[in-house]
PDB file with one MODEL, atoms N, CA, C and O in Angstrom:
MODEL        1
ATOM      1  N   UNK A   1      61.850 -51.526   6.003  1.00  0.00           N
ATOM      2  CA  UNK A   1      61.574 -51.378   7.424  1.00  0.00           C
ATOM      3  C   UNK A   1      62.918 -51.295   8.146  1.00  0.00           C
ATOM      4  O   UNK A   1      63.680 -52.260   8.211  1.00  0.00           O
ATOM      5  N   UNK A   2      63.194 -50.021   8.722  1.00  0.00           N
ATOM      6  CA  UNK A   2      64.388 -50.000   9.564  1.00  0.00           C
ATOM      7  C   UNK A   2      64.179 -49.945  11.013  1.00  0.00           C
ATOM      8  O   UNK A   2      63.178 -49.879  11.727  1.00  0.00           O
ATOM      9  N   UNK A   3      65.384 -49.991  11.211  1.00  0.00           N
ATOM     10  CA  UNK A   3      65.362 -50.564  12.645  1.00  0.00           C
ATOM     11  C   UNK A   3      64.742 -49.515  14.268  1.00  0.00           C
ATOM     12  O   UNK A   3      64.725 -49.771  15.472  1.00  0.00           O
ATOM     13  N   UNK A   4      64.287 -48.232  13.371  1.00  0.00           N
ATOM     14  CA  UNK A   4      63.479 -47.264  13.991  1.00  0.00           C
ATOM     15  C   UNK A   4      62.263 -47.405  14.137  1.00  0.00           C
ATOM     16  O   UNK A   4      61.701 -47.113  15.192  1.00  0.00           O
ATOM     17  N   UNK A   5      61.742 -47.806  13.255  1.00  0.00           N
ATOM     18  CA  UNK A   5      60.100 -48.690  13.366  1.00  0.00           C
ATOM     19  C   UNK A   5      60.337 -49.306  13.751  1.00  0.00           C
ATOM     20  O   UNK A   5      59.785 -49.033  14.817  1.00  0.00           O
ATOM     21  N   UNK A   6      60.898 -50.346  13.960  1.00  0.00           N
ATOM     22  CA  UNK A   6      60.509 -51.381  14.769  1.00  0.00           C
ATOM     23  C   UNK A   6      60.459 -51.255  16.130  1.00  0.00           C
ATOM     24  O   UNK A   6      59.543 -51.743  16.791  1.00  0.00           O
ATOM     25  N   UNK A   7      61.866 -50.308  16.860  1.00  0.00           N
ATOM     26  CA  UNK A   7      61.937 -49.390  18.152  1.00  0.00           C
ATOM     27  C   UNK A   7      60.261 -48.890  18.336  1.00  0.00           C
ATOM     28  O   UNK A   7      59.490 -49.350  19.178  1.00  0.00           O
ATOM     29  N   UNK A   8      59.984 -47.983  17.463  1.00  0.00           N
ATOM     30  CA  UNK A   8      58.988 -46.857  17.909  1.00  0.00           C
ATOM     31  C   UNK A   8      57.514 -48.189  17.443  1.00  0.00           C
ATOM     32  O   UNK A   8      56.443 -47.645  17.712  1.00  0.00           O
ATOM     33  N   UNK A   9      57.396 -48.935  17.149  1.00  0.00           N
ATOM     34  CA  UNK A   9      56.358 -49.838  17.246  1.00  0.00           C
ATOM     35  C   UNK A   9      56.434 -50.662  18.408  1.00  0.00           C
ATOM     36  O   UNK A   9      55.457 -50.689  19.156  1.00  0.00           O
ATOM     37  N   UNK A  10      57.713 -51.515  18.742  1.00  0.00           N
ATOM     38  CA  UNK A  10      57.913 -51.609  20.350  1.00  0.00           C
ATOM     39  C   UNK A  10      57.645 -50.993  21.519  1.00  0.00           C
ATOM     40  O   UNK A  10      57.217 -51.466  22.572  1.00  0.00           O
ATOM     41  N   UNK A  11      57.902 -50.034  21.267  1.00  0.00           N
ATOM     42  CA  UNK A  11      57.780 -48.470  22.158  1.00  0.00           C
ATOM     43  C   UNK A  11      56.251 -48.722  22.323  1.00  0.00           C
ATOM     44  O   UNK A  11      56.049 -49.167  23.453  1.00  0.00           O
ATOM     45  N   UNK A  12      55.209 -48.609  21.671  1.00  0.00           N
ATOM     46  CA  UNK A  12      53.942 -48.391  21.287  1.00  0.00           C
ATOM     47  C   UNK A  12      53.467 -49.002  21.959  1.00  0.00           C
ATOM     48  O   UNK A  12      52.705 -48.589  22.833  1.00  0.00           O
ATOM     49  N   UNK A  13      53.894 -50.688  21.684  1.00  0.00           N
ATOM     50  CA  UNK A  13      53.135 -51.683  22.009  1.00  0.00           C
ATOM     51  C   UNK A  13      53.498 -52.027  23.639  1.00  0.00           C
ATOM     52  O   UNK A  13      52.609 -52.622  24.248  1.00  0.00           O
ATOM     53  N   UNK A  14      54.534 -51.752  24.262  1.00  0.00           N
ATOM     54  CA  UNK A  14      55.081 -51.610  25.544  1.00  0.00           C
ATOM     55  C   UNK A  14      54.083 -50.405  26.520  1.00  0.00           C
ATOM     56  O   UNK A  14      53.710 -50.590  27.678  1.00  0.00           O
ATOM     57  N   UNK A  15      53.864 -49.433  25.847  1.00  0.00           N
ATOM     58  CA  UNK A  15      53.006 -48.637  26.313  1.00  0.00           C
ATOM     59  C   UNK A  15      51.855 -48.852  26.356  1.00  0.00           C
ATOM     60  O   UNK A  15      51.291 -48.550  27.408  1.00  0.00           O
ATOM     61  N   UNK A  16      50.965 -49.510  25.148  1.00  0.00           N
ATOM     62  CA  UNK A  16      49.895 -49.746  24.962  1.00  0.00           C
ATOM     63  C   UNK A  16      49.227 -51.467  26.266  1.00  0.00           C
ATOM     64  O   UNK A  16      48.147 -51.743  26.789  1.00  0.00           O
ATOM     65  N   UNK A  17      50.485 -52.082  26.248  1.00  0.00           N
ATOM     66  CA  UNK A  17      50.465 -52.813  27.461  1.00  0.00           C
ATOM     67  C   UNK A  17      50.256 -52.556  28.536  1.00  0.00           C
ATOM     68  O   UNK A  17      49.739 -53.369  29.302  1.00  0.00           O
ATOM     69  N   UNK A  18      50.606 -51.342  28.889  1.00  0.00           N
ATOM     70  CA  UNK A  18      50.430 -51.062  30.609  1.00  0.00           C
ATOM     71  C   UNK A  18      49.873 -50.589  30.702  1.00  0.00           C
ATOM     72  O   UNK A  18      49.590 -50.390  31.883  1.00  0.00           O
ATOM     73  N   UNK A  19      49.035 -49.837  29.658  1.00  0.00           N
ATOM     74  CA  UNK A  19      47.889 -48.923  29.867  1.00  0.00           C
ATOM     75  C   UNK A  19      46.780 -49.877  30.178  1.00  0.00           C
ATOM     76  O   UNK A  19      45.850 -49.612  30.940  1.00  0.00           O
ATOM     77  N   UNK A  20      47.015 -51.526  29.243  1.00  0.00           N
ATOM     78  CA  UNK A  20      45.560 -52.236  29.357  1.00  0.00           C
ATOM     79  C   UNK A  20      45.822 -52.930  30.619  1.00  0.00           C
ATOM     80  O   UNK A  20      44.875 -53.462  31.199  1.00  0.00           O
ATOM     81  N   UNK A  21      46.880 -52.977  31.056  1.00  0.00           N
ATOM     82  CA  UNK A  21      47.027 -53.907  32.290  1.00  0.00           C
ATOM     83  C   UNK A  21      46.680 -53.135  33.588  1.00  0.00           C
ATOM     84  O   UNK A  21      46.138 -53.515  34.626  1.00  0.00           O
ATOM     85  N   UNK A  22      47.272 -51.661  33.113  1.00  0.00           N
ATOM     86  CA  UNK A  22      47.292 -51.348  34.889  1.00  0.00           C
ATOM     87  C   UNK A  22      45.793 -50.677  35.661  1.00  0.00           C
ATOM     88  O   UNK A  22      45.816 -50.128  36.763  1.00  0.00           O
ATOM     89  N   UNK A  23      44.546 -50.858  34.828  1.00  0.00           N
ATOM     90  CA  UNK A  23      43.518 -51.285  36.076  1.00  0.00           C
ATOM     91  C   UNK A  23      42.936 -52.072  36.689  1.00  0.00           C
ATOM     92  O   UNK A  23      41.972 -51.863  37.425  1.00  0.00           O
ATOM     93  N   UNK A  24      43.988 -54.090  36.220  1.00  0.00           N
ATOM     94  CA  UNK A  24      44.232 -55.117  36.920  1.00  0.00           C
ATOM     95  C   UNK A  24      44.915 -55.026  38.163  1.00  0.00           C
ATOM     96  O   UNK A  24      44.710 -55.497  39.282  1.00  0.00           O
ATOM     97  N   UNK A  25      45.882 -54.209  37.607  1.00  0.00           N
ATOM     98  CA  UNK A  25      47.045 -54.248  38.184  1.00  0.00           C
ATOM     99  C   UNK A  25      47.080 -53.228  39.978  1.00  0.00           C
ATOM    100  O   UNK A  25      47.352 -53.588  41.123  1.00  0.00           O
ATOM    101  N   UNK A  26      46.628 -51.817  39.335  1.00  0.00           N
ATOM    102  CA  UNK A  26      46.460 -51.196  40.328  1.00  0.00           C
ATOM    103  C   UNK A  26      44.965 -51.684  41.352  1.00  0.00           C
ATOM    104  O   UNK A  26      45.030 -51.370  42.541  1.00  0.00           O
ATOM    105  N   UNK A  27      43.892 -52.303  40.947  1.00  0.00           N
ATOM    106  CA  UNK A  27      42.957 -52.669  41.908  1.00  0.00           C
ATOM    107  C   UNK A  27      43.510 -53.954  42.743  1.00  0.00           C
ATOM    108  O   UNK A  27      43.169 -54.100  43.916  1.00  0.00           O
ATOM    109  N   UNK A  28      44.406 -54.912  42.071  1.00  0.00           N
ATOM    110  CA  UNK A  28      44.597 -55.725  42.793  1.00  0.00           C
ATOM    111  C   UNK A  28      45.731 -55.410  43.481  1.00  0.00           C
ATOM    112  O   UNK A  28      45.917 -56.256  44.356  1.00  0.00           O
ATOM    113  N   UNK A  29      46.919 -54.214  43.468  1.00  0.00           N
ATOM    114  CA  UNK A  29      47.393 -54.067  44.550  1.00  0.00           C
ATOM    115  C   UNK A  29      46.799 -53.194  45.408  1.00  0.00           C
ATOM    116  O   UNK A  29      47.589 -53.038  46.339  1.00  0.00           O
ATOM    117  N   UNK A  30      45.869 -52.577  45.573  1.00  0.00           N
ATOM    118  CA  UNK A  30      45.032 -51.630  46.242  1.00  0.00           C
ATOM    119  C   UNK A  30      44.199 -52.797  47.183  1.00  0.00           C
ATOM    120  O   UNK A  30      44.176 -52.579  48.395  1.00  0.00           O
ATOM    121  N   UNK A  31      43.678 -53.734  46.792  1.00  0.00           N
ATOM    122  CA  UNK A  31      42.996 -54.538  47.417  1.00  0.00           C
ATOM    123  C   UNK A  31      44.251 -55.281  48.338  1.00  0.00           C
ATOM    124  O   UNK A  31      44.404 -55.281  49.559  1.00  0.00           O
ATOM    125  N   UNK A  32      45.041 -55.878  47.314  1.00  0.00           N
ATOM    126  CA  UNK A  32      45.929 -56.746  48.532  1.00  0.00           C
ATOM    127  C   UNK A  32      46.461 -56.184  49.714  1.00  0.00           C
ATOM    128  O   UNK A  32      46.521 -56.765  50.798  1.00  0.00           O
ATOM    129  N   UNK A  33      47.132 -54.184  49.291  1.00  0.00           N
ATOM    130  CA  UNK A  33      47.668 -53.607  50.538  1.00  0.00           C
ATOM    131  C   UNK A  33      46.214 -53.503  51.532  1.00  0.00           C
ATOM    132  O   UNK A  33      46.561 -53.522  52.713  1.00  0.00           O
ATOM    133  N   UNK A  34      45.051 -53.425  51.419  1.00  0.00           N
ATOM    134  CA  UNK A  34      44.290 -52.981  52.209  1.00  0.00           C
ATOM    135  C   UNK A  34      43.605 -54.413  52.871  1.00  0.00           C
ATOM    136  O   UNK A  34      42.730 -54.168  53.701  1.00  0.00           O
ATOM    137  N   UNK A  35      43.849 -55.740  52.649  1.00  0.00           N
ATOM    138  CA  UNK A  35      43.632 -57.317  52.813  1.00  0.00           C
ATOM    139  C   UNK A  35      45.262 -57.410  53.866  1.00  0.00           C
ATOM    140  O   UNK A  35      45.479 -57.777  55.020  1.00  0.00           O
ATOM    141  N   UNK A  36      45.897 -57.023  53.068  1.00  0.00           N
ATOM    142  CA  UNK A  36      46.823 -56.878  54.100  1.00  0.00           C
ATOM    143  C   UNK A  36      47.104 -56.266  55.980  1.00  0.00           C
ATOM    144  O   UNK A  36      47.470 -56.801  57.026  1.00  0.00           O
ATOM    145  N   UNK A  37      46.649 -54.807  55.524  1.00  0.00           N
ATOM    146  CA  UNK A  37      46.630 -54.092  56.709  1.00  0.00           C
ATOM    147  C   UNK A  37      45.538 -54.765  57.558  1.00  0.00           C
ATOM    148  O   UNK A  37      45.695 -55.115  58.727  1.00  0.00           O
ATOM    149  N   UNK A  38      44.503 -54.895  56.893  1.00  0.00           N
ATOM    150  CA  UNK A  38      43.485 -55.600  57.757  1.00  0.00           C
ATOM    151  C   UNK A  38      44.048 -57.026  58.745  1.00  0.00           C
ATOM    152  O   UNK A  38      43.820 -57.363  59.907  1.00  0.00           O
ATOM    153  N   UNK A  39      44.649 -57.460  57.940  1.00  0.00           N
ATOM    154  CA  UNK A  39      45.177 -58.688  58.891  1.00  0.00           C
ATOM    155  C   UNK A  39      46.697 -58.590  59.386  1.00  0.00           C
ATOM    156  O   UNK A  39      47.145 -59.699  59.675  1.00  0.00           O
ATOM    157  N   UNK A  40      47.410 -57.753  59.519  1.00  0.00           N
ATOM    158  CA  UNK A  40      48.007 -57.072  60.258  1.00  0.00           C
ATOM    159  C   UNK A  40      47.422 -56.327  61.438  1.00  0.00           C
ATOM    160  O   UNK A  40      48.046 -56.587  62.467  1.00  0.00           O
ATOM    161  N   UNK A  41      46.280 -55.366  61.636  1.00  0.00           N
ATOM    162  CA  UNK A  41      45.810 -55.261  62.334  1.00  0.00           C
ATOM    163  C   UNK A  41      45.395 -56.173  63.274  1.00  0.00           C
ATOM    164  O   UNK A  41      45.560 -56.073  64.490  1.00  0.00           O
ATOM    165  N   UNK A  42      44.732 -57.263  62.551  1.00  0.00           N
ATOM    166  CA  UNK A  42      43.606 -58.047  63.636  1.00  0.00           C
ATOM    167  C   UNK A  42      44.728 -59.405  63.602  1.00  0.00           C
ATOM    168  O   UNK A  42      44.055 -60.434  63.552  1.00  0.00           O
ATOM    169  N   UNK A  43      45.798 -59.628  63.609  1.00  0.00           N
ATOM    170  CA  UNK A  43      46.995 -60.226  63.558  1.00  0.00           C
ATOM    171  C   UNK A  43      46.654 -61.756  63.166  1.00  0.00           C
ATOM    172  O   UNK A  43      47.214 -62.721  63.687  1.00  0.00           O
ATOM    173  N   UNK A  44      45.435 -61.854  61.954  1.00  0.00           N
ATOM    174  CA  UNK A  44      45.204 -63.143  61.081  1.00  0.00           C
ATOM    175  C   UNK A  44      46.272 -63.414  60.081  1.00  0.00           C
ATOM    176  O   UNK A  44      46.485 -62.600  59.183  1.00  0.00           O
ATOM    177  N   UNK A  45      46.766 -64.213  60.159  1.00  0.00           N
ATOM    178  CA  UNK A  45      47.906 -64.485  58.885  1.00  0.00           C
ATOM    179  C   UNK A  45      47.544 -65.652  57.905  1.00  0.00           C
ATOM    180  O   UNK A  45      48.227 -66.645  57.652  1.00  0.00           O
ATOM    181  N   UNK A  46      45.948 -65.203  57.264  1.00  0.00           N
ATOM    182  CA  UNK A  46      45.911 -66.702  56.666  1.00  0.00           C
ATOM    183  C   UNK A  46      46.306 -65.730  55.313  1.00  0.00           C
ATOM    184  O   UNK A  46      45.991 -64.573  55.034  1.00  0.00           O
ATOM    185  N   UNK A  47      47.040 -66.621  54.693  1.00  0.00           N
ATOM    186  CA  UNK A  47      47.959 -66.900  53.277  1.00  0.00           C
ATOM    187  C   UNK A  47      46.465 -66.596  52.118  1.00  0.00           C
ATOM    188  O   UNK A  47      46.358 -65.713  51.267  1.00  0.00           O
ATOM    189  N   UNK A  48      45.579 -67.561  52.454  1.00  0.00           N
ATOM    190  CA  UNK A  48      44.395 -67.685  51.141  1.00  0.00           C
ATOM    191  C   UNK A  48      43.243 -66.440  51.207  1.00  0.00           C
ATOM    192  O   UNK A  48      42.279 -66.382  50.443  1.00  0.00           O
ATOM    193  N   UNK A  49      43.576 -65.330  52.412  1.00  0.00           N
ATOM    194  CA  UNK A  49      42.290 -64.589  53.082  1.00  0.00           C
ATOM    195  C   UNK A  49      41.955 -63.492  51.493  1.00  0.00           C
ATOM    196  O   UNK A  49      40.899 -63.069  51.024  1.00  0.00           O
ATOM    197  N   UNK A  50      42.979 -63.387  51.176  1.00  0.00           N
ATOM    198  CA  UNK A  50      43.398 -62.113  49.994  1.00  0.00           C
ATOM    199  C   UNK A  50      43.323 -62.817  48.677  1.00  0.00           C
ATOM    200  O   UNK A  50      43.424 -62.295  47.567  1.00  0.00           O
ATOM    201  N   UNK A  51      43.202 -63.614  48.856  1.00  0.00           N
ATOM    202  CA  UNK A  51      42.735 -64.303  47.091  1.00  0.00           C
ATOM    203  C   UNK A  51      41.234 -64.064  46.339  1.00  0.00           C
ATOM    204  O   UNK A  51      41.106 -63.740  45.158  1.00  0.00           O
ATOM    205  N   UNK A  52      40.325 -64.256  47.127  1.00  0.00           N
ATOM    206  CA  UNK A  52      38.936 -63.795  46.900  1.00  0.00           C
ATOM    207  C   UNK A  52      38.765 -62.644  46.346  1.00  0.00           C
ATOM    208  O   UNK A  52      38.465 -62.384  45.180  1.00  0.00           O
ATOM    209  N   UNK A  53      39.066 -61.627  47.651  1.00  0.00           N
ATOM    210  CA  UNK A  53      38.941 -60.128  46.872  1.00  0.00           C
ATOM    211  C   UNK A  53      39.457 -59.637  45.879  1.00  0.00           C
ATOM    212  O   UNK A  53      38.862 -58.796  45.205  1.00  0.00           O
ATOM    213  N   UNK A  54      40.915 -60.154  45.538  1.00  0.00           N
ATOM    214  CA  UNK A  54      41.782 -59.867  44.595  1.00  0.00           C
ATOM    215  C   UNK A  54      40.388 -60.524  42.859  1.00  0.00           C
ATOM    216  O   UNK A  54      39.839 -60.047  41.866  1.00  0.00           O
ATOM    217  N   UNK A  55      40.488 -61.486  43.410  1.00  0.00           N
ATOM    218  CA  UNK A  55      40.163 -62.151  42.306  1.00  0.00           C
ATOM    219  C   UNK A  55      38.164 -61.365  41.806  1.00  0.00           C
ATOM    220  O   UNK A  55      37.789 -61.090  40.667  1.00  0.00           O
ATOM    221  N   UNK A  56      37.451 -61.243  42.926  1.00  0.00           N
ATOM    222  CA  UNK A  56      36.470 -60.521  42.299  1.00  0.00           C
ATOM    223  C   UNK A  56      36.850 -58.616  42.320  1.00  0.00           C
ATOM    224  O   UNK A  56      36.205 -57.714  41.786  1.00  0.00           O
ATOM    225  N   UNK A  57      37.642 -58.566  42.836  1.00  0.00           N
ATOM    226  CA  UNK A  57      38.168 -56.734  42.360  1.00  0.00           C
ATOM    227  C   UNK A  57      38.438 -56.605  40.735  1.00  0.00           C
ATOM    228  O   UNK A  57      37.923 -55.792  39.968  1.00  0.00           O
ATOM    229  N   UNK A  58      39.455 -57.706  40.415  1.00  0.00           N
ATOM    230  CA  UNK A  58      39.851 -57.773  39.136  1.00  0.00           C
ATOM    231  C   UNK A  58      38.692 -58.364  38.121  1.00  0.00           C
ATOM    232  O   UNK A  58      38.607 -58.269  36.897  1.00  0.00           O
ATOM    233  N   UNK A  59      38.016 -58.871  38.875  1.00  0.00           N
ATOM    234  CA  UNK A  59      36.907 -59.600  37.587  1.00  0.00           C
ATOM    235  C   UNK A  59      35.958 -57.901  37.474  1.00  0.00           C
ATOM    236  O   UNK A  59      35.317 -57.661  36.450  1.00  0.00           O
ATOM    237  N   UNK A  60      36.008 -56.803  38.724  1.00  0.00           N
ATOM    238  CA  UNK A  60      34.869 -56.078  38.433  1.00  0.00           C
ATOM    239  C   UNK A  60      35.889 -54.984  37.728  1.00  0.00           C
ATOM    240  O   UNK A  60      35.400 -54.289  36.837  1.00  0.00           O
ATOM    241  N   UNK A  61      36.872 -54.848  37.975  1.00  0.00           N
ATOM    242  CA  UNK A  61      37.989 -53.929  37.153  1.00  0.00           C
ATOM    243  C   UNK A  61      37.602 -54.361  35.735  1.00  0.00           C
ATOM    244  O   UNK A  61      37.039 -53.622  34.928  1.00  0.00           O
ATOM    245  N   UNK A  62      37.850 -55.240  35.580  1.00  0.00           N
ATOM    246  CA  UNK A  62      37.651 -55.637  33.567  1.00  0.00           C
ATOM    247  C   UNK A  62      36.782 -55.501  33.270  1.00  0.00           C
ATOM    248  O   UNK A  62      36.716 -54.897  32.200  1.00  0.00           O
ATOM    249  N   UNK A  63      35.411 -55.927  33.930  1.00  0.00           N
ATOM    250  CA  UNK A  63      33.632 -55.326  33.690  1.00  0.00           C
ATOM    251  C   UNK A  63      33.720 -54.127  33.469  1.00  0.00           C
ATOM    252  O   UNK A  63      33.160 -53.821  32.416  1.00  0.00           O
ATOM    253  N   UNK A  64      34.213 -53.238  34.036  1.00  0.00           N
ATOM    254  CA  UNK A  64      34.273 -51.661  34.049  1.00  0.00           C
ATOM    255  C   UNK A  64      35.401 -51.376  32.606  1.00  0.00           C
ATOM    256  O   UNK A  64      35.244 -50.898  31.483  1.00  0.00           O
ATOM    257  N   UNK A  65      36.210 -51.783  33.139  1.00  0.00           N
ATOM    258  CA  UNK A  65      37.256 -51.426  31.712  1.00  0.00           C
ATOM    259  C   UNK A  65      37.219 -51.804  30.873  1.00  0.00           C
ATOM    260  O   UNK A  65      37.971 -51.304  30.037  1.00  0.00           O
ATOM    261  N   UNK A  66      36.231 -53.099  30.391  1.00  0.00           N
ATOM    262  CA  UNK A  66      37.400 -53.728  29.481  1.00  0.00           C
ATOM    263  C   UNK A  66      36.625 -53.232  27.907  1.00  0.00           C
ATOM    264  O   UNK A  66      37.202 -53.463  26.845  1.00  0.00           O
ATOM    265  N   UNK A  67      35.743 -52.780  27.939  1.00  0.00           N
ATOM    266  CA  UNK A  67      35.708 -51.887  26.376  1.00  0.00           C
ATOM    267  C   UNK A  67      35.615 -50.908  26.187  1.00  0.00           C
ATOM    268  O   UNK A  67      34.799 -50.426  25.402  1.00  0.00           O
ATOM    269  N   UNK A  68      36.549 -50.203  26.950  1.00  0.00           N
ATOM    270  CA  UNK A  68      37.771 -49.095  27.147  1.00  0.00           C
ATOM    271  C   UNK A  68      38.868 -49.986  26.756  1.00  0.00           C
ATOM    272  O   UNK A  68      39.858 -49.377  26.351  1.00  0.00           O
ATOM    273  N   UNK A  69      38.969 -51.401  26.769  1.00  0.00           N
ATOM    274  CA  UNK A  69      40.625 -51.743  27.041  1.00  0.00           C
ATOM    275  C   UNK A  69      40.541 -52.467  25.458  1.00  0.00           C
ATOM    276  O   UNK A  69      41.605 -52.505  24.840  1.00  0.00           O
ATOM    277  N   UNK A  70      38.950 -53.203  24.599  1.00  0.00           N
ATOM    278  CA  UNK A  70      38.924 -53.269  23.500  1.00  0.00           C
ATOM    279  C   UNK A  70      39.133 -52.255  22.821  1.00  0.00           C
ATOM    280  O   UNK A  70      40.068 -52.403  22.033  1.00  0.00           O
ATOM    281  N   UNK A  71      38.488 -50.959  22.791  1.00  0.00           N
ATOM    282  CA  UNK A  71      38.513 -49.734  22.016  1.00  0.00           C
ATOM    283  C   UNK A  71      39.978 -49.349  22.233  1.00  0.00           C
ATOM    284  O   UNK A  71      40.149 -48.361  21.519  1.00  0.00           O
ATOM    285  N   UNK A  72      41.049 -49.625  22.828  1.00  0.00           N
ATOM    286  CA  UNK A  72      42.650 -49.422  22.776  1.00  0.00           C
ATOM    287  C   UNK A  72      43.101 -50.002  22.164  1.00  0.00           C
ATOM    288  O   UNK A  72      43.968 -49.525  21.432  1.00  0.00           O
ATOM    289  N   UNK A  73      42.738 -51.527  22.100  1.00  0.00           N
ATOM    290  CA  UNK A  73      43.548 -52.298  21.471  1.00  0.00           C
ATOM    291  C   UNK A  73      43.085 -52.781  19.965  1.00  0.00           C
ATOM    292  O   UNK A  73      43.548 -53.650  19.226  1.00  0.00           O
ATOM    293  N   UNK A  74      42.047 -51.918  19.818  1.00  0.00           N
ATOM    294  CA  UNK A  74      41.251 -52.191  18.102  1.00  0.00           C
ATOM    295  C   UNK A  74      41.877 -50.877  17.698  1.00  0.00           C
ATOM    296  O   UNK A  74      42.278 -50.944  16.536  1.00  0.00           O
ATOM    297  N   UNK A  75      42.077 -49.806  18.215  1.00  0.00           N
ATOM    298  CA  UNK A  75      42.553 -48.683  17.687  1.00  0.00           C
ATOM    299  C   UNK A  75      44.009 -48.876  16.991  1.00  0.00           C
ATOM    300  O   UNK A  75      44.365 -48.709  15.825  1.00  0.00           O
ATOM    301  N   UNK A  76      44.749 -49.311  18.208  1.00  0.00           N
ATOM    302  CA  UNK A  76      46.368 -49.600  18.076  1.00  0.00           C
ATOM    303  C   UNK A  76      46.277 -50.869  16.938  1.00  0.00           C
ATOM    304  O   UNK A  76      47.306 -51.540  17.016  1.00  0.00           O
ATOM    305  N   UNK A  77      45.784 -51.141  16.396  1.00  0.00           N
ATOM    306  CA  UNK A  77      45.654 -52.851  15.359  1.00  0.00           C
ATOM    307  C   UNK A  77      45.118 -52.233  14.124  1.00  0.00           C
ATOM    308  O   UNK A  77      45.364 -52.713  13.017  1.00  0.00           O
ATOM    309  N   UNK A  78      44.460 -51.278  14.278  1.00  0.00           N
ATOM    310  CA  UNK A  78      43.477 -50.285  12.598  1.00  0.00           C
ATOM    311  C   UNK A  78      45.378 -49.407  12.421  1.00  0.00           C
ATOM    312  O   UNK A  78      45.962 -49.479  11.340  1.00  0.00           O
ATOM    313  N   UNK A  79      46.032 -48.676  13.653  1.00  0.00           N
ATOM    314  CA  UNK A  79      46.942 -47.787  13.263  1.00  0.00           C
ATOM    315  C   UNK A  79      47.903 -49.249  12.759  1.00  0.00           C
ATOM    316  O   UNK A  79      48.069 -49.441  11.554  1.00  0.00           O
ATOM    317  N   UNK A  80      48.353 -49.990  13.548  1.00  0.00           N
ATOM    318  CA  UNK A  80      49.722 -50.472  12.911  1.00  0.00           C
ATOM    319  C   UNK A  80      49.256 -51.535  11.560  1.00  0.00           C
ATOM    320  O   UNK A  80      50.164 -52.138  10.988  1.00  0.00           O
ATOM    321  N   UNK A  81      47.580 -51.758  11.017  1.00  0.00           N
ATOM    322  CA  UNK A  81      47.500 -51.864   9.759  1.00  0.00           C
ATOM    323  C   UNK A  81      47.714 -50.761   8.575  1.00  0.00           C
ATOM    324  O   UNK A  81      48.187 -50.963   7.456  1.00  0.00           O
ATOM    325  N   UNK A  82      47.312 -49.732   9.044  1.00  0.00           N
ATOM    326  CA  UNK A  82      47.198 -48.814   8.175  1.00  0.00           C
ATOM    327  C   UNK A  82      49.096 -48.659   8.280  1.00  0.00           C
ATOM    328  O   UNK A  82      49.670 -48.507   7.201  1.00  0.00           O
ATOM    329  N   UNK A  83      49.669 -48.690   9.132  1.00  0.00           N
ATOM    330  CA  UNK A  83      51.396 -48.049   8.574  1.00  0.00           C
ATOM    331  C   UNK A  83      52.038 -48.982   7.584  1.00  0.00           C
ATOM    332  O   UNK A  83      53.032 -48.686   6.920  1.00  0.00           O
ATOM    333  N   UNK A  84      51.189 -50.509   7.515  1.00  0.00           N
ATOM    334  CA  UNK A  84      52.203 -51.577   6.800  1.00  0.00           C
ATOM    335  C   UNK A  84      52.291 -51.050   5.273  1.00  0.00           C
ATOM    336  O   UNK A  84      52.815 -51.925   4.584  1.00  0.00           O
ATOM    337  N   UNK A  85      51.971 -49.976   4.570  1.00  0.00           N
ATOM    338  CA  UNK A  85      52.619 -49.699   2.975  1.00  0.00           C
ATOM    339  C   UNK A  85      53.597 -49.099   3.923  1.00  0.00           C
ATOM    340  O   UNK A  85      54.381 -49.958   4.324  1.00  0.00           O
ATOM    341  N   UNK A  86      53.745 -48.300   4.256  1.00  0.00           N
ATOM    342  CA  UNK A  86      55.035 -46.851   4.605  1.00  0.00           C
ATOM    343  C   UNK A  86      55.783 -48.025   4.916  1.00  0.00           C
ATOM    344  O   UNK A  86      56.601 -48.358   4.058  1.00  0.00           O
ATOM    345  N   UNK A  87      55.665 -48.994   6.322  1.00  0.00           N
ATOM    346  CA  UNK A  87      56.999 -49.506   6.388  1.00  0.00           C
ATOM    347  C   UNK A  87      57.346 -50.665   5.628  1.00  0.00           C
ATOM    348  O   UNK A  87      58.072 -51.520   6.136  1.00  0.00           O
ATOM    349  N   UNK A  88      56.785 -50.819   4.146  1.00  0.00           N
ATOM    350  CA  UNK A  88      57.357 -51.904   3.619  1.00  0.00           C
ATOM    351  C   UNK A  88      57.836 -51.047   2.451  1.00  0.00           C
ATOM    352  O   UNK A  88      58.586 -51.545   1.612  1.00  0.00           O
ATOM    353  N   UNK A  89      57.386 -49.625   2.351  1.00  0.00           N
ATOM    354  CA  UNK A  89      58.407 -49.174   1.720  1.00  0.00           C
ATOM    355  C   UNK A  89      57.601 -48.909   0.624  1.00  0.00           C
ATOM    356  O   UNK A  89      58.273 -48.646  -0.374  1.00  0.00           O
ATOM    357  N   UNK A  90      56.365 -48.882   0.443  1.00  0.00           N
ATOM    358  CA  UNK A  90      55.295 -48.368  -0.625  1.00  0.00           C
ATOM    359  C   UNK A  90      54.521 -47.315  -0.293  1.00  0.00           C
ATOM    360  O   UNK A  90      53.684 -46.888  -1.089  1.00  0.00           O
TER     361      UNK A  90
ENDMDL
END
């Protein structure tokens, strides 16, 4: 195993990260900028107003995604079993 696999398996798994994260990621900043403007508008500044939505946006983001986000991450776990002969060199 040289030090190129391990790069391009890093690589993989760095990618394969943000793919499962970012429809946490993007609903809960979509919700916070728009929790935001709202109380900018109506000039409420409570601190806790944006925790709620955040928190059921993201619970309905993972309902929706998340076996889309198993079927990624069972895929990427069958490929980097199947490479362990090549990179041990069999």
């Amino acid at each position: 195993m040289n030090s190129a696999a391990v790069l391009k398996i890093a690589a993989e798994a760095l990618t394969m990260m943000a793919e499962l994260a970012a429809p946490m990621v993007l609903t809960a900043l979509v919700i916070g900028f728009a929790i935001s403007l709202i109380q900018s508008i109506t000039q409420i500044q409570e601190v806790t107003l944006s925790f709620v939505p955040k928190a059921v946006g993201v619970a309905i983001a993972l309902m929706i995604c998340g076996s889309w986000m198993i079927a990624q991450l069972v895929s990427f776990t069958q490929q980097l079993f199947a490479q362990i002969p090549s990179l041990l060199g069999g």
